[in-house]
C-alpha positions as CSV (number, residue, x, y, z in Angstrom):
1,X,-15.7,70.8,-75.8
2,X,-15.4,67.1,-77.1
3,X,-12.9,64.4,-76.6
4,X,-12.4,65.0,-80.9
5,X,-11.3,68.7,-80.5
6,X,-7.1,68.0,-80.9
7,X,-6.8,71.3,-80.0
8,X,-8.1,71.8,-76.8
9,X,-8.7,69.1,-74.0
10,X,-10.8,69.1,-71.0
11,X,-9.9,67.2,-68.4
12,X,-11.0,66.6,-64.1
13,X,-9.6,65.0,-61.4
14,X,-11.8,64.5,-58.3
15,X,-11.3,65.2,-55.0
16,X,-9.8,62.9,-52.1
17,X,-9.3,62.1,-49.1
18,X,-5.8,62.3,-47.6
19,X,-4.2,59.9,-44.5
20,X,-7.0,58.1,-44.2
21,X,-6.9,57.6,-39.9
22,X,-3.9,55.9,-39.6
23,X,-2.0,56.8,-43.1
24,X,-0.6,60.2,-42.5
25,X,1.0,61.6,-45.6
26,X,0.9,57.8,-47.1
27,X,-2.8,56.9,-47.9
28,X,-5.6,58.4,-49.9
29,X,-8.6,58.0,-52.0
30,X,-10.7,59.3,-54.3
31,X,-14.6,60.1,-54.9
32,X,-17.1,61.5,-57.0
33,X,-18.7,64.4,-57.8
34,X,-16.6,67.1,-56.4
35,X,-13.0,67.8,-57.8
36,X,-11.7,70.4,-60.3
37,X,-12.0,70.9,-64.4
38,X,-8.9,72.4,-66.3
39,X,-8.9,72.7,-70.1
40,X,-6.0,72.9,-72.0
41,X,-5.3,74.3,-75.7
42,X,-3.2,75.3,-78.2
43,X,-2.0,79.0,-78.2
44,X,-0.1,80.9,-81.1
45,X,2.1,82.8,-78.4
46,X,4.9,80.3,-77.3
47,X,4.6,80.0,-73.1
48,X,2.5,78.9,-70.9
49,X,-0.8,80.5,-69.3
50,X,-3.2,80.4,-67.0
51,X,-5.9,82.5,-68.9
52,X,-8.7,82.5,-66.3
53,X,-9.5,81.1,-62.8
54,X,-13.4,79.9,-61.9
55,X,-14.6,79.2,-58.7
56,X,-12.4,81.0,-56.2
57,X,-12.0,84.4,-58.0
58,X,-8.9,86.6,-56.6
59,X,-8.0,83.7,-54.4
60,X,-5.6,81.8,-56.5
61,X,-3.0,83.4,-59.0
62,X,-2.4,83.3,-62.5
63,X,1.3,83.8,-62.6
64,X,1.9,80.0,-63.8
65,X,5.0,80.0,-61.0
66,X,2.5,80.2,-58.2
67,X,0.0,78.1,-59.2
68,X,-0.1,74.5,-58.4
69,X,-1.9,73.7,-62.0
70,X,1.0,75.9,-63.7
71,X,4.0,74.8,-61.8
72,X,2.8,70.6,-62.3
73,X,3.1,71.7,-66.1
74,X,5.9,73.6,-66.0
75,X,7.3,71.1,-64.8
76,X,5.9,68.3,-67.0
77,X,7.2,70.6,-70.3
78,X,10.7,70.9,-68.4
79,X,10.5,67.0,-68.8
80,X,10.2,66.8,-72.4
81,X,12.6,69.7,-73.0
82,X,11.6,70.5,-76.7
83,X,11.2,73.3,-78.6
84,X,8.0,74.7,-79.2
85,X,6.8,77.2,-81.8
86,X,3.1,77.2,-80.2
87,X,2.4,78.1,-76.4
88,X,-0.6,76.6,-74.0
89,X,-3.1,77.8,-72.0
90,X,-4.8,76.4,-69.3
91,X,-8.5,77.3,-68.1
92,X,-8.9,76.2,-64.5
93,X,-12.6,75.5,-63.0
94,X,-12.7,75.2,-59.2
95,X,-15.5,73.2,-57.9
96,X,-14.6,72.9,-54.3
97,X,-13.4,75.0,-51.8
98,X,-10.3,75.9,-50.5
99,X,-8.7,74.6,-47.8
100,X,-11.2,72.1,-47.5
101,X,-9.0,69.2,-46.9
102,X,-10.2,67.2,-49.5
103,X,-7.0,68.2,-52.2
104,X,-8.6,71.0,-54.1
105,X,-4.9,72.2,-54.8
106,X,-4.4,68.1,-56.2
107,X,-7.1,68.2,-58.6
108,X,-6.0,71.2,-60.1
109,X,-2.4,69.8,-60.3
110,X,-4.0,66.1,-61.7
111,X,-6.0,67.9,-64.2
112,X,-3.7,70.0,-65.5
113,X,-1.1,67.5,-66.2
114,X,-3.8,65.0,-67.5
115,X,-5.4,67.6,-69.4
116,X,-1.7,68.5,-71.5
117,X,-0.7,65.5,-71.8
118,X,-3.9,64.8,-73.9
119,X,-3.2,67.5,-75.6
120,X,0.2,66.4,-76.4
121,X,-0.7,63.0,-77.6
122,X,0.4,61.1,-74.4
123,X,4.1,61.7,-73.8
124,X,3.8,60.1,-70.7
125,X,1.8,57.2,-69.1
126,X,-1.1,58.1,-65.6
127,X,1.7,57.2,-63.2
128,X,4.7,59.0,-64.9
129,X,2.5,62.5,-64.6
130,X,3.1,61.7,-61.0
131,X,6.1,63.5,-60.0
132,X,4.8,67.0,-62.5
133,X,1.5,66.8,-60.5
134,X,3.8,66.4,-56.6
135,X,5.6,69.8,-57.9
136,X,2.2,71.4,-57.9
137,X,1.7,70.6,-54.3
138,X,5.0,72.7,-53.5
139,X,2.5,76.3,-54.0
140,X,-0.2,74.9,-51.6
141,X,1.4,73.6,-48.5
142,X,5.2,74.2,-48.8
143,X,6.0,70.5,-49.5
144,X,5.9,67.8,-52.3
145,X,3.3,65.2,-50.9
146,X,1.7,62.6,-53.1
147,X,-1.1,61.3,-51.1
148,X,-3.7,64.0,-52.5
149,X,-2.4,64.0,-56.2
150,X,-1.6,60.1,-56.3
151,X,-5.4,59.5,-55.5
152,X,-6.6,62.1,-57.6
153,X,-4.4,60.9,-60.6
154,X,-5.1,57.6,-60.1
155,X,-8.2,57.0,-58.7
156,X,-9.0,54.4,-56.0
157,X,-6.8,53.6,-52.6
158,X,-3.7,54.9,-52.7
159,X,-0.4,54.1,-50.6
160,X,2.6,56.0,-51.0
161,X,6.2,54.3,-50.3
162,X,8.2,57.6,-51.1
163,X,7.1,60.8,-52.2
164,X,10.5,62.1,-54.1
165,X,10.4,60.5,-56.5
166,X,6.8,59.6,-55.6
167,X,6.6,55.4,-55.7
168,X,2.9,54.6,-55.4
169,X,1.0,51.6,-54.7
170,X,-2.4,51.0,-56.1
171,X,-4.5,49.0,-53.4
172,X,-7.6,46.9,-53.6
173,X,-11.3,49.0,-52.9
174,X,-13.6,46.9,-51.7
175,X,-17.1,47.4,-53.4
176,X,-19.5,48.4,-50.8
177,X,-17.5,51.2,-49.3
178,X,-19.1,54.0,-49.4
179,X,-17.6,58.3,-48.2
180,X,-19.6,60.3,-46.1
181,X,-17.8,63.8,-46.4
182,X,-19.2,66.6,-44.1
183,X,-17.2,70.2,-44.6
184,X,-17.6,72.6,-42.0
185,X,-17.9,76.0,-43.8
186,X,-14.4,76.9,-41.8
187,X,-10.9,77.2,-43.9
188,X,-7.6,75.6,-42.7
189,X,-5.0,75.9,-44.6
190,X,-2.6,73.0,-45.1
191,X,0.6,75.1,-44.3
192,X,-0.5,76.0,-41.2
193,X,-2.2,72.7,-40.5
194,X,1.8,71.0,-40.7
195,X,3.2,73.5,-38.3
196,X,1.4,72.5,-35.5
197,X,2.6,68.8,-35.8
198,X,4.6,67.6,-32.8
199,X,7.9,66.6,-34.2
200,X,8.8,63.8,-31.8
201,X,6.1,61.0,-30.7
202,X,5.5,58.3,-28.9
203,X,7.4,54.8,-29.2
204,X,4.0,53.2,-28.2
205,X,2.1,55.1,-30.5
206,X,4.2,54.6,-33.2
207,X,3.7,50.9,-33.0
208,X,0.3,51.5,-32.7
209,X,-0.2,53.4,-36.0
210,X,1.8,51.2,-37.8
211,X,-0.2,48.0,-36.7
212,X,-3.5,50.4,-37.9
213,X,-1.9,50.9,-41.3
214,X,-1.0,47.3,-41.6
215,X,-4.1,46.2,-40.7
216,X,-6.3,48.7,-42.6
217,X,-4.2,47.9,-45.7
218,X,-5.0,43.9,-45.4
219,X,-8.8,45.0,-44.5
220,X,-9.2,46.0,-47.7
221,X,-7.5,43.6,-49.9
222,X,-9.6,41.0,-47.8
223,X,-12.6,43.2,-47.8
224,X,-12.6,42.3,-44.5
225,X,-15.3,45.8,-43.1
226,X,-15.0,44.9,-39.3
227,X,-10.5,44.7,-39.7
228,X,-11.1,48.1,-41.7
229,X,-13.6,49.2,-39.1
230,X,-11.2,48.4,-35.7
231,X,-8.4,50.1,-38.3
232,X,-9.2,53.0,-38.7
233,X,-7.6,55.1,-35.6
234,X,-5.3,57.3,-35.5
235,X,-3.0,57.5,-32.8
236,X,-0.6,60.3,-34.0
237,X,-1.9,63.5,-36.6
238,X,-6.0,63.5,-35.1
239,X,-5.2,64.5,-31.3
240,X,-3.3,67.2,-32.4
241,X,-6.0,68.5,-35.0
242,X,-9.2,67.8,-33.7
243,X,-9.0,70.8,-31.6
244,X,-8.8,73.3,-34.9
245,X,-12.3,71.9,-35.7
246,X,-15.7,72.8,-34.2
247,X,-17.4,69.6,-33.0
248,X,-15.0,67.2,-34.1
249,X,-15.3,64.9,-30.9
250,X,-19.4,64.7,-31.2
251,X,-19.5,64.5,-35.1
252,X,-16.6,61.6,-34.7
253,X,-19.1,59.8,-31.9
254,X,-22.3,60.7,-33.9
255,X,-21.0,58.9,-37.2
256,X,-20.0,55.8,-35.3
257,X,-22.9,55.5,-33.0
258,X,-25.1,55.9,-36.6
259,X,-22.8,52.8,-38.1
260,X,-20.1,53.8,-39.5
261,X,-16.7,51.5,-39.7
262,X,-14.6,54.3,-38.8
263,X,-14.5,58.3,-38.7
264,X,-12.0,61.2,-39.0
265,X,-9.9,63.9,-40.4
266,X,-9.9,64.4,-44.3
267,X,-6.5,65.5,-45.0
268,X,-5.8,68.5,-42.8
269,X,-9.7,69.4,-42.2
270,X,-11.8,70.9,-41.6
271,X,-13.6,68.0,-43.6
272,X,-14.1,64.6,-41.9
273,X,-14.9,61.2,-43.9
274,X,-16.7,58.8,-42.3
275,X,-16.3,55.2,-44.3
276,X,-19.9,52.4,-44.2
277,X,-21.0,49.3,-46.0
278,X,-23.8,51.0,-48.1
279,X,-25.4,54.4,-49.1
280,X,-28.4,54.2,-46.4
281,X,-25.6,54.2,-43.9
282,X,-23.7,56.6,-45.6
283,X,-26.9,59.4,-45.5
284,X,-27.9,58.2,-42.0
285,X,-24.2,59.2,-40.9
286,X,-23.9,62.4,-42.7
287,X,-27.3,63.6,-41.4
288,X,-26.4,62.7,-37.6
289,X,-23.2,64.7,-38.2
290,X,-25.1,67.5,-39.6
291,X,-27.1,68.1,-36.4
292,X,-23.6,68.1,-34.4
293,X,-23.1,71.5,-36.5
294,X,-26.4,72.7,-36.4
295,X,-26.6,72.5,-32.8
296,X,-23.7,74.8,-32.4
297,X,-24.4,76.9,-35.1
298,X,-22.2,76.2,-38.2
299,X,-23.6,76.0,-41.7
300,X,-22.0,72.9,-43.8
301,X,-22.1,70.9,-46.8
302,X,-22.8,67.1,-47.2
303,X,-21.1,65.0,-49.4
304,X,-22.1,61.1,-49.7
305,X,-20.2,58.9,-52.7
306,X,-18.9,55.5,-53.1
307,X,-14.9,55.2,-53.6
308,X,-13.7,56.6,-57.1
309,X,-11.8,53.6,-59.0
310,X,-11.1,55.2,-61.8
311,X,-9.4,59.1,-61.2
312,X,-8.6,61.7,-63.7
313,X,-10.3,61.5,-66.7
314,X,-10.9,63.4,-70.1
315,X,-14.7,65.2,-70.5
């Protein structure tokens, strides 16, 4: 597979982090090295397909109505409404797992979408695949959320100011931030994640969060690491969720004792992120989190990487 091949594009879109403390359902980022590889080609039988799944074997479908690569394109084809005498099929490579809060069902979406359009000769610009790669999100948690698939799309910080239609704002990423990403080998799934949300909160804590957000946002566009740091806190979605993972209150305490500007949930969980000023920080946090989950037993993996600017992108 080569960039050359007009026939058949490859394309991944990493993985991210979602809310980011204070941002629920509004902020996210990307990093490198984990996320999800789909290829696209051209196929004499008119249709779409989702020929074959890797990664996550009998876990995810094939029917291109319950996936959340086949329904972004579906959806992205509906767009350009044309007839077609050639069909596509999509080959989807998972390289992280499931319910890992980290939007492995948003790569798939951002790949797929990015990997098509290629294919058809750019129809649409990076942020009009937005709303095709949001209808993906509808087969993993129930909802059409852009935080995971804006990030994933578009690489960098993320803030979302609606998500139907989705209206994104890139933000600044200041240079030495690096992600610590520790993933409990636990699954939660989003859906069920959302359900145990309290529907009604707190005037105080309201104000609160939206004095972290604020803060957090003008942190980073004045890469100002302590504002970031004293940001990062969230009032609202963590109390409620902490509780689903293992350890969460001494991996949270470890991180920051060990440096780091601020510590929590990725997405739903059971991954946390913790955010530092340099990669020696970065390792120092992720192996004092580690022993957290040693000590009581549960087997993890380690992920350490600086912020990814640059999001989905053809191989």
């Amino acid at each position: 597979m080569t960039k050359s091949n007009p026939n058949k594009i490859k394309a991944f879109a990493p993985a991210t982090v979602a809310n980011v403390a204070c941002g629920f359902d509004v902020l996210g980022f990307a990093i490198h090295g984990l996320g999800d590889y789909v290829t696209a080609s051209y196929s004499e039988e008119p249709g779409l397909r989702i020929t074959s799944i890797s990664g996550e074997e009998g876990k995810l479908p094939k029917e291109v109505e319950k996936n959340t690569a086949g329904l972004a394109v579906l959806s992205m084809l509906k767009e350009l409404d044309e007839e077609r005498e050639f069909g596509i099929d999509l080959e989807i490579e998972k390289k992280m797992p499931l319910g890992s809060g980290l939007g492995s069902s948003a790569a798939s979406s951002a790949a797929a979408v990015f990997a098509v359009n290629e294919l058809l000769g750019k129809p649409f610009s990076r942020h009009d695949l937005l709303p095709f790669a949001v209808e993906g999100e509808l087969a993993a948690s129930g909802t059409a959320h852009a935080d995971n698939v804006a990030a994933a799309l578009i690489g960098g910080f993320i803030l979302v100011k609606t998500h139907q239609p989705p209206d994104v704002i890139s933000l600044n990423t200041p240079d030495k931030l690096h992600c610590t990403i520790i993933h409990p080998e636990i699954e939660i799934q989003t859906k069920n994640s959302r359900k145990i949300l309290r529907k009604q909160v707190a005037l105080q804590k309201a104000v609160t969060q939206w004095a972290n957000l604020g803060s957090l946002i003008a942190g980073l566009y004045t890469n100002d690491y302590d504002l970031i740091g004293r940001s990062l806190h969230d009032e609202i979605i963590e109390p409620v969720r902490a509780v689903l993972i293992p350890g969460f209150s001494e991996m949270q305490e470890a991180a920051l004792h060990h440096g780091a500007l601020g510590c929590s949930i990725s997405g739903s969980g059971p991954s946390l992120f913790a955010l530092s000023k340099s990669r020696d920080e970065a390792e120092e946090i992720g192996k004092a989190m580690g022993t957290v989950l040693k000590s009581i037993g549960l087997e993890y993996n380690l992920h350490i990487s600086k912020i990814n600017t640059e999001g989905a992108s053809v191989v």
